[in-house]
Backbone as CSV, one residue per row, in Angstrom:
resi,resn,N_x,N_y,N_z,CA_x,CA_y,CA_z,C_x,C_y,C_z
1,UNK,-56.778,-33.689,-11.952,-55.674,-33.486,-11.035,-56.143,-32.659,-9.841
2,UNK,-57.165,-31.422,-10.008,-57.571,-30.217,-9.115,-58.399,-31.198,-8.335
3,UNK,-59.613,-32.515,-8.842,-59.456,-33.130,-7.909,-59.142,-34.659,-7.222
4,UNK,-58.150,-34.989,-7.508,-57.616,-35.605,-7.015,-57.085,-34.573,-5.909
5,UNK,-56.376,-33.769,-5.962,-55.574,-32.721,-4.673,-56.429,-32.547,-3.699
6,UNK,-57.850,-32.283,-4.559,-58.581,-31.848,-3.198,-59.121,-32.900,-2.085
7,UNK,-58.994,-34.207,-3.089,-59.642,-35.506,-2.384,-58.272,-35.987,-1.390
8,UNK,-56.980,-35.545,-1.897,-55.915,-35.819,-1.113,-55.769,-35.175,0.304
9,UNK,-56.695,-33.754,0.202,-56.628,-32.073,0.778,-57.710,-32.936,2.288
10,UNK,-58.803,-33.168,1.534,-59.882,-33.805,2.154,-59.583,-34.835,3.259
11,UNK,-58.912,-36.051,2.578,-58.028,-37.015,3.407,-56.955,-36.818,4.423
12,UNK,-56.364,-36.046,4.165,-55.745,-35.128,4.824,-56.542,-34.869,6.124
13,UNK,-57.373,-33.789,5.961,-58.504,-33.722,7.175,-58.746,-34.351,8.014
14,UNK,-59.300,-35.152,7.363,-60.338,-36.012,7.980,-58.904,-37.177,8.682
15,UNK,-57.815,-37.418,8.505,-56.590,-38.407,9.444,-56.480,-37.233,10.786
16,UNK,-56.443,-35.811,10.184,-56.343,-34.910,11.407,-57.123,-35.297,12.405
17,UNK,-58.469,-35.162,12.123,-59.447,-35.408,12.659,-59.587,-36.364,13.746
18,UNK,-59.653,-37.518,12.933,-59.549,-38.871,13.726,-58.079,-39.261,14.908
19,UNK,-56.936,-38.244,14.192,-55.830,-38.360,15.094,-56.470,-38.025,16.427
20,UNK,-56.841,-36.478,16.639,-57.529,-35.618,17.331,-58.424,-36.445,18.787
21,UNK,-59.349,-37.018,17.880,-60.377,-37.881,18.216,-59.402,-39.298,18.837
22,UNK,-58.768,-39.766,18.198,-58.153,-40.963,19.049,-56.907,-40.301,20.373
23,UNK,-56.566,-39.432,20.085,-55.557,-38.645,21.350,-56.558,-38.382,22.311
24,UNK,-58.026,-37.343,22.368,-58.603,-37.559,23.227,-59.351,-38.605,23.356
25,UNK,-59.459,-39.703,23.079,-59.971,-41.065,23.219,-58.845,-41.491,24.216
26,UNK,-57.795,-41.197,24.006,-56.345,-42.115,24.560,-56.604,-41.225,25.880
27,UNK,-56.361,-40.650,26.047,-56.516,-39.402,27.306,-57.932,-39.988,27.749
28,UNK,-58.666,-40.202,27.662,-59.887,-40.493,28.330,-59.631,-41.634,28.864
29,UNK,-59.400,-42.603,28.264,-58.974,-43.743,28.557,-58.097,-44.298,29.781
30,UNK,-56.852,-42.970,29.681,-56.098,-43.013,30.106,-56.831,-42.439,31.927
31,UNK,-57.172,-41.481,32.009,-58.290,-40.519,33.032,-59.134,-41.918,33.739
32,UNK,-59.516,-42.911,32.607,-60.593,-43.671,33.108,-59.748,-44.710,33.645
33,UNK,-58.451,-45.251,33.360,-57.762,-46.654,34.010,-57.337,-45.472,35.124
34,UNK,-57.034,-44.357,35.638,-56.684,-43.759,36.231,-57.819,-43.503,37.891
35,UNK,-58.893,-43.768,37.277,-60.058,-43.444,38.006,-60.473,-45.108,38.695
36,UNK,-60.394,-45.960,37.851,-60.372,-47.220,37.939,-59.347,-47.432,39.098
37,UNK,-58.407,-46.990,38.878,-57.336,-47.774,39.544,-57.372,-47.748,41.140
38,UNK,-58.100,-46.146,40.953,-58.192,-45.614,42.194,-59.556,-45.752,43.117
39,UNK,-60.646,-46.456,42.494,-61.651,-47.003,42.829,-61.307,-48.331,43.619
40,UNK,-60.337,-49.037,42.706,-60.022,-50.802,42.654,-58.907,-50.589,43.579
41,UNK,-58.425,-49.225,44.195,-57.576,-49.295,45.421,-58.543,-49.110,46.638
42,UNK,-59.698,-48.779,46.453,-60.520,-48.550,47.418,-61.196,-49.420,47.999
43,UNK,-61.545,-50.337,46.620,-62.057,-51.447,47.328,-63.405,-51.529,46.578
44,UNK,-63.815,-50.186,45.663,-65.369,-50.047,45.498,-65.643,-50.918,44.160
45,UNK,-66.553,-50.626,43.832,-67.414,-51.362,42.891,-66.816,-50.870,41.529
46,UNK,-66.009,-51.483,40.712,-65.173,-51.513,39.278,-65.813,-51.982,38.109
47,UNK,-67.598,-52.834,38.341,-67.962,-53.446,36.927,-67.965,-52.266,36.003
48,UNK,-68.371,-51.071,36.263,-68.935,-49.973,35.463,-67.778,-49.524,34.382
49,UNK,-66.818,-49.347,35.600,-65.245,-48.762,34.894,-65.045,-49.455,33.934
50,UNK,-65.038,-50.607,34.148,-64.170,-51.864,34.097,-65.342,-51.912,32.127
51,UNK,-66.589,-52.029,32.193,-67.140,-51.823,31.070,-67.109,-50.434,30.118
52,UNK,-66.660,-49.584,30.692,-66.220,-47.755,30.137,-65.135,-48.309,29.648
53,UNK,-64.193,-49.090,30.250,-62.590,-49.075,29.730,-63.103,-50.000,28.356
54,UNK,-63.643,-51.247,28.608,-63.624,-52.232,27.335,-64.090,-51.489,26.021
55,UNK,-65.288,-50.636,26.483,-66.028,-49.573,25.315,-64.879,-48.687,24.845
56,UNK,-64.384,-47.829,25.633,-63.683,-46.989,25.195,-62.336,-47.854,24.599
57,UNK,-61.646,-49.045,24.802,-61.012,-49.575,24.347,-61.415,-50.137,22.725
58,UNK,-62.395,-50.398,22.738,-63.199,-50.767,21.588,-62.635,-49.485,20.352
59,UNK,-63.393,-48.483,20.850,-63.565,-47.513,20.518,-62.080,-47.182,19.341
60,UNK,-61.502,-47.358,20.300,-60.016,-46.834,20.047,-59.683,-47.573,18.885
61,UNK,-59.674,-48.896,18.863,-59.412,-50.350,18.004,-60.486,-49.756,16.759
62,UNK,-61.378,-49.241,16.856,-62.280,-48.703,15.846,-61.537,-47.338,14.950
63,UNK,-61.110,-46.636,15.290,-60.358,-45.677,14.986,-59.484,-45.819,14.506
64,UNK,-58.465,-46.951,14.942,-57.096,-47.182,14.641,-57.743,-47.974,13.574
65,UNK,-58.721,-48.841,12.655,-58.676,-49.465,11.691,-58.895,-48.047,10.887
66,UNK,-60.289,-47.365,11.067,-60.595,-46.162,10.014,-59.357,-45.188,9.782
67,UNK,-58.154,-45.411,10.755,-57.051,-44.249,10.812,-56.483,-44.954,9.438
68,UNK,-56.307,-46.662,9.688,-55.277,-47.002,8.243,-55.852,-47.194,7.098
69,UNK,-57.543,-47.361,6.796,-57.597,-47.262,5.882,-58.093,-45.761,5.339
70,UNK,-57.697,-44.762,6.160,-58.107,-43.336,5.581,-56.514,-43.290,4.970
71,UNK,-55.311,-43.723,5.921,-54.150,-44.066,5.275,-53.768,-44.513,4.112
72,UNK,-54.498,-45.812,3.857,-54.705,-46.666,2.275,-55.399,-45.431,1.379
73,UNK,-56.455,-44.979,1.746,-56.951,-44.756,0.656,-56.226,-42.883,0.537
74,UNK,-55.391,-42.538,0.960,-54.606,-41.049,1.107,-53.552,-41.997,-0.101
75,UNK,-52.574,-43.131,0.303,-51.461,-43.375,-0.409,-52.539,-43.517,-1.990
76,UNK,-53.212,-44.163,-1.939,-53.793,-44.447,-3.313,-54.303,-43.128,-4.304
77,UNK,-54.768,-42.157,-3.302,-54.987,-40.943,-4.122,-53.400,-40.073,-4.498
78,UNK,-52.994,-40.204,-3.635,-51.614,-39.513,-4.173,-51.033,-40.589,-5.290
79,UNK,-50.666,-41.425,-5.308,-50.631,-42.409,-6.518,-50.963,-41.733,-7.574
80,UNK,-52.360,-42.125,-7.839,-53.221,-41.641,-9.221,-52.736,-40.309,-9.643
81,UNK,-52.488,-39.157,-8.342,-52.226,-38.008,-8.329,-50.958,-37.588,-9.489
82,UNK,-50.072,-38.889,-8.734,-48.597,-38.680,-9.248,-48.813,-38.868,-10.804
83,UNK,-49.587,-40.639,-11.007,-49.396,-40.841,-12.237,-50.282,-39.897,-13.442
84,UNK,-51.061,-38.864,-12.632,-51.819,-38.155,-13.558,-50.895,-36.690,-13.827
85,UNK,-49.981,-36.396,-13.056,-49.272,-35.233,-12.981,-48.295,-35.456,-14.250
86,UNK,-47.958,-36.816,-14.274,-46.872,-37.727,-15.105,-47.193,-37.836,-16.440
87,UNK,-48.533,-37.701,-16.493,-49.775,-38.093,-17.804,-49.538,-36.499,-18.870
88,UNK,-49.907,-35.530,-17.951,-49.790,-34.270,-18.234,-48.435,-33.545,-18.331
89,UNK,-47.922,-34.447,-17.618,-46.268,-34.065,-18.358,-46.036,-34.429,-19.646
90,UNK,-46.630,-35.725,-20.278,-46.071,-36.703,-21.309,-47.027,-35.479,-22.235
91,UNK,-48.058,-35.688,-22.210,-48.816,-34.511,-23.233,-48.635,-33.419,-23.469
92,UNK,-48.323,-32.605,-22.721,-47.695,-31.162,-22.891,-45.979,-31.219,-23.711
93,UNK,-45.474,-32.449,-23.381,-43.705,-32.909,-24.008,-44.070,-32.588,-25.658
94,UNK,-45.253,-34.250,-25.979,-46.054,-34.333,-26.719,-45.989,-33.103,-27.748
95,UNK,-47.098,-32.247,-26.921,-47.385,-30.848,-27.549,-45.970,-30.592,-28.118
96,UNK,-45.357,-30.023,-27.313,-44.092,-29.217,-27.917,-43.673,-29.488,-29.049
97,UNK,-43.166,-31.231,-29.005,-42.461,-31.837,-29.984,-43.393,-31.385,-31.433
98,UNK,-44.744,-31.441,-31.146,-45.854,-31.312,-32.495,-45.390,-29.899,-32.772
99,UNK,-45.293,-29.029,-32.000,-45.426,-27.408,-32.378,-43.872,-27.310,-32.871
100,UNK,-42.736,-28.446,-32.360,-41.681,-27.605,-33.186,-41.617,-28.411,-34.687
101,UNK,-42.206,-29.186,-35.060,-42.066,-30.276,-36.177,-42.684,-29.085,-37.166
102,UNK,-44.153,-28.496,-36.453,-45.003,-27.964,-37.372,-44.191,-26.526,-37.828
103,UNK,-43.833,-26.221,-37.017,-42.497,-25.092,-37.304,-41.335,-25.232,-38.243
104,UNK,-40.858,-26.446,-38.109,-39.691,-26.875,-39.427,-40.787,-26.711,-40.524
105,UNK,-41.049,-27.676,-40.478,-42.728,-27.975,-42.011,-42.746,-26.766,-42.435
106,UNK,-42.818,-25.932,-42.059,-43.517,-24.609,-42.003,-41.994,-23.580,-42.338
107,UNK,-40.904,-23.798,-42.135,-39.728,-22.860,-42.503,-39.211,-23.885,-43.909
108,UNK,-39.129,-24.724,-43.702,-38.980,-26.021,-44.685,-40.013,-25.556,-46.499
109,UNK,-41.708,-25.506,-46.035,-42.204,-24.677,-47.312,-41.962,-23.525,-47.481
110,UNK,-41.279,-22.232,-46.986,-41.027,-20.824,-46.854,-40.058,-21.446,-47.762
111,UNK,-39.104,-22.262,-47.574,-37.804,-22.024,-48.532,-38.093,-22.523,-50.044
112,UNK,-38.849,-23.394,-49.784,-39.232,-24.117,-51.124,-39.892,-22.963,-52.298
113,UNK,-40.850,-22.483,-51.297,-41.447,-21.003,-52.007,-40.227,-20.068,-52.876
114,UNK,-39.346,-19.834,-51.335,-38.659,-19.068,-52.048,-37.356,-19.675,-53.209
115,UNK,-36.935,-20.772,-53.489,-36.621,-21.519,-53.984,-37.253,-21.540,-55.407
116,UNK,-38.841,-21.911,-55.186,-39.510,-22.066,-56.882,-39.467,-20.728,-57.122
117,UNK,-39.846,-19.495,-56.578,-39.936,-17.815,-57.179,-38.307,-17.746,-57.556
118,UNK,-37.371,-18.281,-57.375,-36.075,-17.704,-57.227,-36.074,-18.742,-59.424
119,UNK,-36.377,-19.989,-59.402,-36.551,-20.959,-60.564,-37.480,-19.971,-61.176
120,UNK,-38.832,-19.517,-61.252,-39.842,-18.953,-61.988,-39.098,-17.862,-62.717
121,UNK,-37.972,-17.095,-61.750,-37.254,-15.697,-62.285,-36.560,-16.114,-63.442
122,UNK,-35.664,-17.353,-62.994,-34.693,-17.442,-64.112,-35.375,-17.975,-64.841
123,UNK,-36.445,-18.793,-65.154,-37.373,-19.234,-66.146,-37.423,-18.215,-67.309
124,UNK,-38.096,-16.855,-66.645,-38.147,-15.882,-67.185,-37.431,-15.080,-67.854
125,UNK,-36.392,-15.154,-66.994,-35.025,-14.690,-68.170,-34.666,-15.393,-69.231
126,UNK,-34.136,-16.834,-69.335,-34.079,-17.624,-70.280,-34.963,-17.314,-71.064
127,UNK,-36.688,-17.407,-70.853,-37.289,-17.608,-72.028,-36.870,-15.814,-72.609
128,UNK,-36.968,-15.069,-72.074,-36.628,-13.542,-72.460,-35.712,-13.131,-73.303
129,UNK,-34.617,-14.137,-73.072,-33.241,-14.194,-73.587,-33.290,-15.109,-74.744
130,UNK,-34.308,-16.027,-75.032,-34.418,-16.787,-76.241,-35.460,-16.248,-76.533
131,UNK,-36.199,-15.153,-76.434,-37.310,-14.634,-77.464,-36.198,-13.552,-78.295
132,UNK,-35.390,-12.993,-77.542,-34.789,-12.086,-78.050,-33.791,-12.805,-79.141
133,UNK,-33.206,-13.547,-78.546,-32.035,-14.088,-79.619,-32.829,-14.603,-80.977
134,UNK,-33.968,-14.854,-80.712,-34.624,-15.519,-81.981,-35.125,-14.545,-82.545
135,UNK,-35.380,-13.004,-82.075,-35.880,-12.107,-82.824,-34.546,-11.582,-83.624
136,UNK,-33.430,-11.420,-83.478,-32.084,-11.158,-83.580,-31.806,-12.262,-84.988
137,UNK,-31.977,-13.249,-84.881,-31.787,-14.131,-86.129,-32.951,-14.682,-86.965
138,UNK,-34.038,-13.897,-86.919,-34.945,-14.432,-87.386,-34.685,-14.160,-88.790
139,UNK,-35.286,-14.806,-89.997,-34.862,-14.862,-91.112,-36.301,-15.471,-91.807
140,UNK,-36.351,-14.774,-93.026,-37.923,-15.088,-93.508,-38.670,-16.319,-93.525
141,UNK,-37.895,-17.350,-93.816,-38.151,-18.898,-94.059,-38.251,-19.128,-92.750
142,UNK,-37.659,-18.805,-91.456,-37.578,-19.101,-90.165,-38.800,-18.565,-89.539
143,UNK,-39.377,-19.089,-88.738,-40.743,-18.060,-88.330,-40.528,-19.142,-86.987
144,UNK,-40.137,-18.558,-85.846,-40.116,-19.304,-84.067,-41.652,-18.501,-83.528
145,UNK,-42.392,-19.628,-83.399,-43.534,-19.099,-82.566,-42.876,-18.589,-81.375
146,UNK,-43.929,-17.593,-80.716,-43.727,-17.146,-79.214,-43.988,-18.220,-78.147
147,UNK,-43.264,-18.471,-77.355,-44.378,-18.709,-76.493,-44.364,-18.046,-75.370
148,UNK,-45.833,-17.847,-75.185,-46.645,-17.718,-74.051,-46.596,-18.088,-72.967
149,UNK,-47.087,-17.232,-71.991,-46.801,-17.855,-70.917,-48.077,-17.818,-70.178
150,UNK,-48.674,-18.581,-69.337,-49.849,-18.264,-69.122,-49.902,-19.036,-67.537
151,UNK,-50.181,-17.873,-66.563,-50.356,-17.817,-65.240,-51.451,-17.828,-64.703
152,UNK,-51.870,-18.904,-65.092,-53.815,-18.861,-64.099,-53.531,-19.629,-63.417
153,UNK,-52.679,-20.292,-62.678,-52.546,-21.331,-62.062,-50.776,-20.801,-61.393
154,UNK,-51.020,-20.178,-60.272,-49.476,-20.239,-59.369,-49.987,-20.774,-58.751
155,UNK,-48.851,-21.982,-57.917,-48.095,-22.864,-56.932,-47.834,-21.938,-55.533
156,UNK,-47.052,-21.277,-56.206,-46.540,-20.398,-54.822,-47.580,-19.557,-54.344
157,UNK,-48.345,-19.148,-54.928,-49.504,-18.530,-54.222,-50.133,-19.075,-53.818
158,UNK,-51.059,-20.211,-53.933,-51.606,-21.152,-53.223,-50.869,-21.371,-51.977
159,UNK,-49.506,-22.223,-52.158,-49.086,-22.521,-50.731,-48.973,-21.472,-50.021
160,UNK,-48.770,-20.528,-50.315,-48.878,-19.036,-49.365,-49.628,-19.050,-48.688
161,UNK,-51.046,-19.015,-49.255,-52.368,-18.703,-48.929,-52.787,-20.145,-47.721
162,UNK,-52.791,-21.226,-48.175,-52.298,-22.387,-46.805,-51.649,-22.324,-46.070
163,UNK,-50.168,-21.477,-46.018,-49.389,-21.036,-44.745,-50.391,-20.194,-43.615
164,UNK,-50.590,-19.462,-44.706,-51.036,-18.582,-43.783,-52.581,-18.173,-43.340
């Protein structure tokens, strides 16, 4: 984009330029049918003028093509300009939309976390509450294994540790 602007910045210039250059071209021109005219009222000798004017007429016709296609090629850089400004709009949109998705995702497993720790608690009570009740009625012939609980393996800590 920085350059495309500058090639626009550049183009820019350089139409100044040539404006510049064809105004005093036109003014010369103008000085020279002026000088002409006043020769060719005199009576004197005009081939010279008369070949200054065709040159400098030339000249001019030379300018005025390089003026439109410094023109063409100014509209064409601003073009690209636009559609690249347009490009970097769509990607940066892009971006956002990714950064707020990854943000739900991301408040979305926080709850889940807190959700399974909130299940793991009452897990814990229940089984707490049926170790006890079974110690409460246990009876000789009756024998309720314990069970165990065995934590080498948390969920919620892992995804923690990937959040963050």
């Amino acid at each position: 984009v920085s350059v495309l602007s500058e090639q626009v910045g550049a183009q820019k210039e350089k139409i100044r330029d040539l404006e510049a250059l064809l105004a005093a071209k036109r003014k010369s021109l103008t000085s020279s049918e002026e000088l002409l005219q006043g020769k060719y009222n005199y009576g004197g000798e005009c081939s010279d003028m008369e070949s200054k004017k065709l040159n400098l007429m030339a000249e001019v016709s030379c300018l005025k093509l390089k003026f439109a296609a410094l023109e063409q090629e100014k509209s064409e850089a601003e073009r690209k300009l636009k559609m690249s400004q347009n490009e970097i709009d769509h990607v940066n949109q892009s971006i956002h939309d990714s950064d707020e998705e990854l943000e739900q995702l991301r408040h979305t497993v926080q709850r889940l976390l807190a959700d399974n720790e909130q299940k793991n608690h009452q897990i814990k009570s229940l089984r707490d509450a049926l170790e006890l009740r079974s110690r409460s009625q246990q009876e000789e012939y009756y024998v309720v294994p314990r069970y165990e609980q065995t934590s080498s393996y948390d969920l919620n800590s892992q995804i923690r540790r990937l959040l963050l």
